[in-house]
C-alpha positions in Angstrom: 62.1 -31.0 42.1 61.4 -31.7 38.6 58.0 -32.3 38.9 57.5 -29.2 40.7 59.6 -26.9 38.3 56.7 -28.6 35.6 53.6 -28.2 38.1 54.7 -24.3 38.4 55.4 -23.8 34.4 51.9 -25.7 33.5 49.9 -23.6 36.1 51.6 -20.4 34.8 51.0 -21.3 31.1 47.3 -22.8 32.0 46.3 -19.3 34.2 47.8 -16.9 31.5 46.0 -18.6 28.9 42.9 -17.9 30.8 43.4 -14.8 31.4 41.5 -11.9 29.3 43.6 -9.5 27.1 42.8 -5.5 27.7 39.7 -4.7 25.2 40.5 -2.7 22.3 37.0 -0.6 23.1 35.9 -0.7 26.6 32.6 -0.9 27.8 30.7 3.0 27.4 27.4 4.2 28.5 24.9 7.0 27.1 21.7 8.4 28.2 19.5 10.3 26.2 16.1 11.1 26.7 12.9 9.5 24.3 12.6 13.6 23.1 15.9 13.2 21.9 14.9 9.9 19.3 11.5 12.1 18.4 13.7 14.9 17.0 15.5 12.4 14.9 12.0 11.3 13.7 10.9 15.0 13.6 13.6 15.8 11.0 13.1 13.2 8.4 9.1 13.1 8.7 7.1 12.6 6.3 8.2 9.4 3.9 6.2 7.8 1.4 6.3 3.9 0.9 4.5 2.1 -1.8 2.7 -1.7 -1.6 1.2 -3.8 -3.7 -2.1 -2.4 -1.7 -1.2 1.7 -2.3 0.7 4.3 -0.9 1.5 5.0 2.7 2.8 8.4 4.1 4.5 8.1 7.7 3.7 12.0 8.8 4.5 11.4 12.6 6.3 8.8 15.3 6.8 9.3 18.7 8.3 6.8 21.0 7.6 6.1 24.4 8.0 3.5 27.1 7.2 -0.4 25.9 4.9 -2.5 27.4 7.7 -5.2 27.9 10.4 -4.5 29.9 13.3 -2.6 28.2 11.1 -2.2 25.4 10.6 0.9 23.1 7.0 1.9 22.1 6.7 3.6 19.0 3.6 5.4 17.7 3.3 5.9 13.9 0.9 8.4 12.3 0.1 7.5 8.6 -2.3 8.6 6.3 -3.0 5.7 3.4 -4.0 5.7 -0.2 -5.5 3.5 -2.4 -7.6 3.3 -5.9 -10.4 2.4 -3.6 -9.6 5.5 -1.3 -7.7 8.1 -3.2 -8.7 11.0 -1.3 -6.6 8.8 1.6 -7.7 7.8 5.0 -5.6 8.6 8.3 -4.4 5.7 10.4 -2.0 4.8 13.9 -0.1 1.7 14.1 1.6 0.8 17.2 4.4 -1.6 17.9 7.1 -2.4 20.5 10.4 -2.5 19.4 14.2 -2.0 20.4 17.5 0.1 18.6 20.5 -0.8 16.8 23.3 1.2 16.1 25.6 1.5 13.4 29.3 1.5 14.3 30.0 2.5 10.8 28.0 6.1 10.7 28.0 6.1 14.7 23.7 6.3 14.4 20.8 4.8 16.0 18.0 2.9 14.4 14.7 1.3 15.5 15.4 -2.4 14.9 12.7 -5.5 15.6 9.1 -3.3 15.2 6.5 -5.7 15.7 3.1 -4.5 15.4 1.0 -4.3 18.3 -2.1 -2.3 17.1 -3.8 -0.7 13.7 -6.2 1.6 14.0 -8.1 4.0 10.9 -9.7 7.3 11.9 -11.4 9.5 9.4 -14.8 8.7 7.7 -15.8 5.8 9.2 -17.5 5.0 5.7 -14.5 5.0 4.3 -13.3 1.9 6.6 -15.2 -0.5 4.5 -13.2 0.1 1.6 -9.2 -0.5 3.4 -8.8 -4.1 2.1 -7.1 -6.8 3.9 -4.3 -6.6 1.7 -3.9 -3.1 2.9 -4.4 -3.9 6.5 -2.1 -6.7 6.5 0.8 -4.7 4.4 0.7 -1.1 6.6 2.3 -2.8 9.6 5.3 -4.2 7.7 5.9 -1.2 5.1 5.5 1.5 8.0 8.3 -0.4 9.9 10.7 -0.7 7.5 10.0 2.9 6.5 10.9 3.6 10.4 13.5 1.7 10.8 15.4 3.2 7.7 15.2 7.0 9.8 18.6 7.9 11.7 17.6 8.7 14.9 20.4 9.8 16.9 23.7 10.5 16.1 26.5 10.1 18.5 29.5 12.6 18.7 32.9 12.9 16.8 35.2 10.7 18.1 32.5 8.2 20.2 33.6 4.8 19.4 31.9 1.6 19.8 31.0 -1.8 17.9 27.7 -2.7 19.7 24.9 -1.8 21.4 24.8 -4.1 23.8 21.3 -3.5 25.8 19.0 -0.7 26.7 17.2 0.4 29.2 14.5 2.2 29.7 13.1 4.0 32.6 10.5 6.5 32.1 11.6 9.2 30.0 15.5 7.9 29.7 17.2 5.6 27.9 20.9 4.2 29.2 22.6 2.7 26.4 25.5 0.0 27.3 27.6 -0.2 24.3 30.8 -2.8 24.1 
């Protein structure tokens, strides 16, 4: 009998040991739409960055789908000085990225922009003079210039510590926070 009275106690101890407490924050969902991280982008467009190259001004992002799945694809118009090129010379880099989100301020950021294309329009004479310093600092300086802009900010009283995933689908993003 003793040995069962133990066998009973040890389970008891071992199964409530293993079982989860309640979550201080459960699990919460949002959907927004990609218009909805534009405006964000709309409202504090244009930025100025500096390099060792010149001076880039972000005038323009708009996100859309990603080629990899889940992915964001942002579209950055820039327009880039330089002593060789004061006058400037428009340009479009394009990466694939994801967000984060703040817990503290309750915002959303782009987070992980990796470059995917560079392109310069404009005078096409003008191209020869972008050096490669230029051309490799854009990417880099035009990310971290978009990934400082708040995007979205979530309502009074929404409470979460992380974003968890995101998916996309089209125009809409569901956003699985814990």
């Amino acid at each position: 009998m003793k040995k069962i009275y133990w066998l009973f106690t040890l389970l008891f101890f071992v199964s409530g040991c293993a079982v989860q407490g309640p979550m201080l924050f459960g699990n919460s969902q949002k959907q927004l739409t990609l218009s909805d991280l534009d405006e964000g982008c709309k409202k504090a467009l244009p930025k100025t960055g500096k390099g060792r190259f010149g001076q880039v001004k972000v005038l323009a992002a708009v996100t859309q789908s990603g080629d990899q799945n889940n992915s964001l694809s942002v579209t950055a118009r820039f327009v880039m000085t330089s002593f060789e090129i004061p006058e400037g010379i428009e340009g479009i880099v394009r990466y694939n990225g994801t967000l984060r989100y703040d817990p503290k301020t309750n915002i959303l950021y782009f987070s992980k922009l990796q470059p995917e294309n560079l392109t310069f329009g404009g005078d096409p004479s003008l191209q020869e003079y972008i050096s490669m310093a230029a051309r490799q600092g854009i990417p880099p300086l035009v990310a971290r210039i978009l990934e400082g802009i708040p995007l979205y900010r979530m309502e009074e009283g929404f409470r979460a510590h992380v974003l968890q995933s995101v998916k996309v689908d089209k125009e809409n993003l569901l956003l699985q926070f814990r």
